[in-house]
N, C-alpha and C positions, 0 to 999 in steps of 0.2 A: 700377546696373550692369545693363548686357542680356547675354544670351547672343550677341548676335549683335556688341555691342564690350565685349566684357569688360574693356578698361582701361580703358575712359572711366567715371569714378564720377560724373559728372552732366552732363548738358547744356542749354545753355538757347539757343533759335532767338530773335534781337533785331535790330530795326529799328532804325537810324540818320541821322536827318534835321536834326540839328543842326549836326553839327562836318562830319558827310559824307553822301553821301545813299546807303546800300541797307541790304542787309542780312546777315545772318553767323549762327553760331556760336560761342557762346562757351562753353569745355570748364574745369570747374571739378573740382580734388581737394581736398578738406581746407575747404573751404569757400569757397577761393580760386581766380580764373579764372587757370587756367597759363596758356590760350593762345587766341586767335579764328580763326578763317577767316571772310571779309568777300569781299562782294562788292559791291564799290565803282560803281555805278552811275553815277557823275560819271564817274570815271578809265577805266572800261571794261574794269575789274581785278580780277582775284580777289588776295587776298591773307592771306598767315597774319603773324599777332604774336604772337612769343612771350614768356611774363609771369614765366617760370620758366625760368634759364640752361641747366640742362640736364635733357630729358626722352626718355624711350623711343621710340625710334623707332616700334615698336607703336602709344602712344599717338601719336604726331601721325599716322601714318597712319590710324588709326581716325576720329580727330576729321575728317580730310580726308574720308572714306567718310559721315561723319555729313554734312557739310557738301555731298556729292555727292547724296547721298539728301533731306536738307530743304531744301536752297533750289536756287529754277528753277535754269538755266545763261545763261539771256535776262536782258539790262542791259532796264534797262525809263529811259523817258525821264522 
């Protein structure tokens, strides 16, 4: 945990060029990813998936500020 997102208990920055091509965000509690933010470089999309039915508004906002902070905002080709 940071001070700066105190509900986010881990995060991991992960590249995807298999099933889709960019890169994201994947936000982890308890050892398990609740939820991604992805930016989808084929679709020319940003996109959240959530892995846990229901979560703190705190946290997804957080993980979205994490995800505004570590990946560009430029689709790359």
């Amino acid at each position: 945990m940071s001070r700066e997102f105190p509900k986010i208990e881990n995060y991991v920055v992960a590249s995807d060029v298999e099933q889709r091509d960019g890169v994201g965000v994947e936000i982890y509690s308890g050892g398990k990813m609740i939820m991604e933010v992805f930016r989808d470089d084929t679709k020319m999309k940003r996109e959240v998936t959530l892995y846990q039915k229901e979560l703190e508004l705190d946290v997804v906002e957080q993980a979205i500020a994490i995800f505004k902070k570590e990946i560009p905002h430029d689709y790359q080709d």
